[in-house]
N, C-alpha and C positions, 0 to 999 in steps of 0.2 A: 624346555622339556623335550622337544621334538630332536634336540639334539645328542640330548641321551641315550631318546631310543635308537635313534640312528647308530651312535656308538655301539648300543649293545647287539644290533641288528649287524652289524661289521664284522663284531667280535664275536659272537654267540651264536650266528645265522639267526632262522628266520622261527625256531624250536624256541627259544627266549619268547617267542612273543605269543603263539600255540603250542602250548606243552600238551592240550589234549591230543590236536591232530597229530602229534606224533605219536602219542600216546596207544592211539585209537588203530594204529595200521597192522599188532601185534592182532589184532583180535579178527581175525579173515579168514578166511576157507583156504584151507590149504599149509596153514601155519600152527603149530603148536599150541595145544592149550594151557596157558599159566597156570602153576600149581595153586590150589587152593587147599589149606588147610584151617580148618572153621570148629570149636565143638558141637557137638549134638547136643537135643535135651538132656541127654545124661549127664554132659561136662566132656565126654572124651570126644578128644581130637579124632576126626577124617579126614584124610587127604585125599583129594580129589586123585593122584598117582596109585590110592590103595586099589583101583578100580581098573588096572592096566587088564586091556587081556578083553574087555564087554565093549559094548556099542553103550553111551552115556549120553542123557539128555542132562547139562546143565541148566537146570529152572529156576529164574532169579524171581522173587515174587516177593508178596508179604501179603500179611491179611488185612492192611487199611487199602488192598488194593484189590477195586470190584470187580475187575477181568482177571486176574490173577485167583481170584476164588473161584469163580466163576469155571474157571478152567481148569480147577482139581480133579471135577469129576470124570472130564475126558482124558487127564494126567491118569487117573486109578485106571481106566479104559484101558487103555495104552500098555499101561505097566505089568496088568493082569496078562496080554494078549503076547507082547513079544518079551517077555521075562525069562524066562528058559529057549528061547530061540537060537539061532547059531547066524551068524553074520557073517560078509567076508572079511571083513576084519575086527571081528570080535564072538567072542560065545557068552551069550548073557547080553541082558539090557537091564539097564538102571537110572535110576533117576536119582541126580542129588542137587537137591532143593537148594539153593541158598537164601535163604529168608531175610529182607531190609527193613524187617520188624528193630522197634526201638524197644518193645515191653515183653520179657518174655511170659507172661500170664495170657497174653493173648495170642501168641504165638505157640505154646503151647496145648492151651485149650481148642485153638482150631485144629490144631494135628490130633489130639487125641477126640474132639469131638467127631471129625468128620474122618476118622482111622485110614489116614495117613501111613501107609506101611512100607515107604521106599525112603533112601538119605533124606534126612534136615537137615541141617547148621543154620548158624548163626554168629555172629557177633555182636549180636545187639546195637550196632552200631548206624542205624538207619542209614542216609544216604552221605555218612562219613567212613563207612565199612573200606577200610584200605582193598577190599577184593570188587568192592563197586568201583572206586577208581583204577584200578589194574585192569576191570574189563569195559570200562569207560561207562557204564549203566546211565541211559536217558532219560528211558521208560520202562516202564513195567508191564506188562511181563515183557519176559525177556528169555530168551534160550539159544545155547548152542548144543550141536550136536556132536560128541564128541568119537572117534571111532578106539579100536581095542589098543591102539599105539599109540595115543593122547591127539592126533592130529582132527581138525575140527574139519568136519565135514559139512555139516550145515549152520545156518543160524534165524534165529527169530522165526522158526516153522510154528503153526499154531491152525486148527483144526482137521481139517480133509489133509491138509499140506505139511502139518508133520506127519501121520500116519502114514503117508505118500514115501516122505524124507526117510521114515525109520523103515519101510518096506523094503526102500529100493536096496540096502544093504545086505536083505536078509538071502542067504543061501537057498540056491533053487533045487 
Protein backbone atom coordinates (compact mmCIF):
# COMPACT_ATOMS: atom_id res chain seq x y z
CA UNK A 1 0.00 0.00 0.00
CA UNK A 2 2.70 2.43 0.95
CA UNK A 3 3.93 1.76 -2.52
CA UNK A 4 1.02 3.12 -4.26
CA UNK A 5 0.79 6.02 -2.50
CA UNK A 6 4.22 6.75 -3.28
CA UNK A 7 3.30 6.16 -7.00
CA UNK A 8 0.52 8.44 -6.83
CA UNK A 9 2.75 10.98 -4.77
CA UNK A 10 5.32 10.90 -8.02
CA UNK A 11 2.77 10.98 -10.39
CA UNK A 12 -0.03 13.26 -9.00
CA UNK A 13 2.32 15.54 -6.50
CA UNK A 14 1.48 15.95 -3.07
CA UNK A 15 -2.64 17.63 -4.07
CA UNK A 16 -3.56 13.56 -4.42
CA UNK A 17 -3.02 13.19 -0.91
CA UNK A 18 -4.62 16.99 0.37
CA UNK A 19 -7.21 17.95 -1.99
CA UNK A 20 -8.53 20.24 0.86
CA UNK A 21 -5.15 22.28 1.42
CA UNK A 22 -5.17 22.96 -1.94
CA UNK A 23 -8.48 23.41 -2.06
CA UNK A 24 -8.37 26.02 0.73
CA UNK A 25 -5.45 28.56 -0.72
CA UNK A 26 -8.44 30.09 -3.21
CA UNK A 27 -10.30 31.33 -0.23
CA UNK A 28 -7.58 34.33 1.03
CA UNK A 29 -7.42 38.02 1.17
CA UNK A 30 -6.64 39.33 -1.75
CA UNK A 31 -8.00 36.63 -4.16
CA UNK A 32 -11.38 36.48 -5.75
CA UNK A 33 -14.49 35.39 -4.39
CA UNK A 34 -16.07 32.04 -6.13
CA UNK A 35 -19.30 32.52 -7.69
CA UNK A 36 -22.10 31.36 -5.73
CA UNK A 37 -25.31 30.83 -6.92
CA UNK A 38 -27.95 29.17 -4.21
CA UNK A 39 -31.95 29.89 -4.49
CA UNK A 40 -33.69 31.91 -2.00
CA UNK A 41 -37.00 30.88 0.00
CA UNK A 42 -38.79 31.89 -2.90
CA UNK A 43 -36.90 29.23 -5.34
CA UNK A 44 -35.20 31.92 -7.43
CA UNK A 45 -31.58 31.79 -8.03
CA UNK A 46 -28.88 34.55 -6.65
CA UNK A 47 -25.71 34.86 -7.49
CA UNK A 48 -23.46 35.99 -5.43
CA UNK A 49 -21.85 38.19 -9.08
CA UNK A 50 -25.70 39.89 -9.02
CA UNK A 51 -24.09 42.05 -6.14
CA UNK A 52 -20.94 43.58 -8.15
CA UNK A 53 -20.53 47.14 -7.55
CA UNK A 54 -21.52 46.90 -2.89
CA UNK A 55 -19.21 46.03 -0.16
CA UNK A 56 -20.77 42.17 0.75
CA UNK A 57 -20.57 40.27 3.91
CA UNK A 58 -20.63 36.58 2.97
CA UNK A 59 -22.46 34.74 6.18
CA UNK A 60 -22.31 31.09 6.29
CA UNK A 61 -24.51 30.03 9.10
CA UNK A 62 -27.52 27.78 9.92
CA UNK A 63 -30.00 27.66 12.60
CA UNK A 64 -28.79 24.28 14.50
CA UNK A 65 -26.10 26.67 15.02
CA UNK A 66 -26.02 28.63 18.58
CA UNK A 67 -23.45 31.34 17.64
CA UNK A 68 -24.71 31.71 14.32
CA UNK A 69 -28.12 32.81 15.79
CA UNK A 70 -26.89 34.33 18.22
CA UNK A 71 -25.23 36.70 15.84
CA UNK A 72 -28.17 37.73 13.70
CA UNK A 73 -29.02 40.20 15.75
CA UNK A 74 -25.70 42.14 15.48
CA UNK A 75 -25.81 40.92 11.47
CA UNK A 76 -29.52 43.15 11.46
CA UNK A 77 -27.02 45.92 13.52
CA UNK A 78 -24.77 46.11 10.83
CA UNK A 79 -27.10 45.78 7.95
CA UNK A 80 -29.40 48.68 9.24
CA UNK A 81 -26.14 50.93 9.87
CA UNK A 82 -23.98 50.62 6.68
CA UNK A 83 -26.82 49.56 4.04
CA UNK A 84 -26.84 52.72 1.90
CA UNK A 85 -23.32 53.76 2.78
CA UNK A 86 -20.71 54.42 0.04
CA UNK A 87 -17.35 52.36 0.32
CA UNK A 88 -14.06 52.62 -1.60
CA UNK A 89 -14.86 50.01 -3.41
CA UNK A 90 -18.32 49.70 -3.35
CA UNK A 91 -21.83 51.67 -2.86
CA UNK A 92 -24.09 49.74 -0.90
CA UNK A 93 -23.54 46.94 1.76
CA UNK A 94 -25.30 43.54 1.89
CA UNK A 95 -25.47 40.59 3.38
CA UNK A 96 -25.96 37.25 1.67
CA UNK A 97 -26.64 34.56 4.06
CA UNK A 98 -25.70 31.09 2.99
CA UNK A 99 -27.53 28.89 5.27
CA UNK A 100 -26.04 24.92 6.00
CA UNK A 101 -29.50 24.28 7.04
CA UNK A 102 -30.69 20.57 5.88
CA UNK A 103 -34.78 21.39 6.63
CA UNK A 104 -36.08 24.04 5.08
CA UNK A 105 -39.17 24.60 7.80
CA UNK A 106 -36.64 25.67 10.01
CA UNK A 107 -34.78 27.64 7.94
CA UNK A 108 -37.42 29.28 7.00
CA UNK A 109 -39.35 29.88 10.08
CA UNK A 110 -36.14 31.49 11.69
CA UNK A 111 -35.77 34.16 8.71
CA UNK A 112 -39.26 35.02 8.87
CA UNK A 113 -39.61 34.59 12.69
CA UNK A 114 -36.71 36.80 13.61
CA UNK A 115 -37.44 39.26 10.07
CA UNK A 116 -34.43 38.52 8.43
CA UNK A 117 -34.46 41.31 5.57
CA UNK A 118 -30.96 40.95 3.71
CA UNK A 119 -29.92 37.61 0.94
CA UNK A 120 -30.74 33.78 2.18
CA UNK A 121 -29.95 30.96 0.11
CA UNK A 122 -29.68 27.80 0.37
CA UNK A 123 -29.38 24.36 -0.96
CA UNK A 124 -30.43 22.47 1.65
CA UNK A 125 -27.67 20.50 1.42
CA UNK A 126 -26.03 20.65 5.01
CA UNK A 127 -22.44 20.23 5.22
CA UNK A 128 -22.50 18.41 1.61
CA UNK A 129 -23.56 21.88 -0.06
CA UNK A 130 -20.88 21.93 -3.15
CA UNK A 131 -20.41 25.96 -2.12
CA UNK A 132 -19.46 24.63 1.64
CA UNK A 133 -16.67 22.73 -0.05
CA UNK A 134 -15.67 25.46 -2.64
CA UNK A 135 -15.13 27.68 0.43
CA UNK A 136 -13.65 24.81 2.56
CA UNK A 137 -16.34 25.58 5.57
CA UNK A 138 -14.92 24.16 9.22
CA UNK A 139 -16.93 25.99 11.35
CA UNK A 140 -19.76 28.04 11.76
CA UNK A 141 -20.18 30.91 11.63
CA UNK A 142 -18.14 31.70 9.17
CA UNK A 143 -17.65 35.04 6.84
CA UNK A 144 -15.88 36.74 4.21
CA UNK A 145 -15.86 40.16 3.45
CA UNK A 146 -16.25 40.71 0.03
CA UNK A 147 -15.52 44.36 -1.76
CA UNK A 148 -17.57 46.06 -4.92
CA UNK A 149 -15.22 43.97 -7.63
CA UNK A 150 -15.74 40.46 -5.92
CA UNK A 151 -12.18 40.57 -4.32
CA UNK A 152 -12.20 39.47 -0.59
CA UNK A 153 -11.15 41.69 1.65
CA UNK A 154 -11.53 40.19 4.94
CA UNK A 155 -12.72 37.05 6.59
CA UNK A 156 -14.07 35.32 9.65
CA UNK A 157 -14.71 39.26 11.36
CA UNK A 158 -17.40 38.71 14.01
CA UNK A 159 -18.26 41.55 16.74
CA UNK A 160 -16.25 44.91 17.58
CA UNK A 161 -14.06 43.42 14.57
CA UNK A 162 -16.35 43.19 11.77
CA UNK A 163 -17.87 46.64 12.43
CA UNK A 164 -14.20 47.66 12.59
CA UNK A 165 -13.47 45.48 9.06
CA UNK A 166 -16.72 46.96 7.39
CA UNK A 167 -15.86 50.74 8.65
CA UNK A 168 -12.54 50.78 7.59
CA UNK A 169 -13.81 50.66 3.72
CA UNK A 170 -16.26 53.21 4.29
CA UNK A 171 -15.58 56.59 2.39
CA UNK A 172 -14.34 59.58 4.51
Amino acid sequence: MKILILIAVLIFGSSAIHPVEAQSNIIEVGNKSPEIKLPSLKGDTIALSSLKGKLVLIDFWATWCAPCVNEQKELADLYRKYKHADFTNGKGFEIYGVSLDAKKPNWETFIVTNKINWIQVSDLKFWRSPVAKTYNIQELPYNLLVDGKGMIVAKNLHGADLDNGIAKFLLK
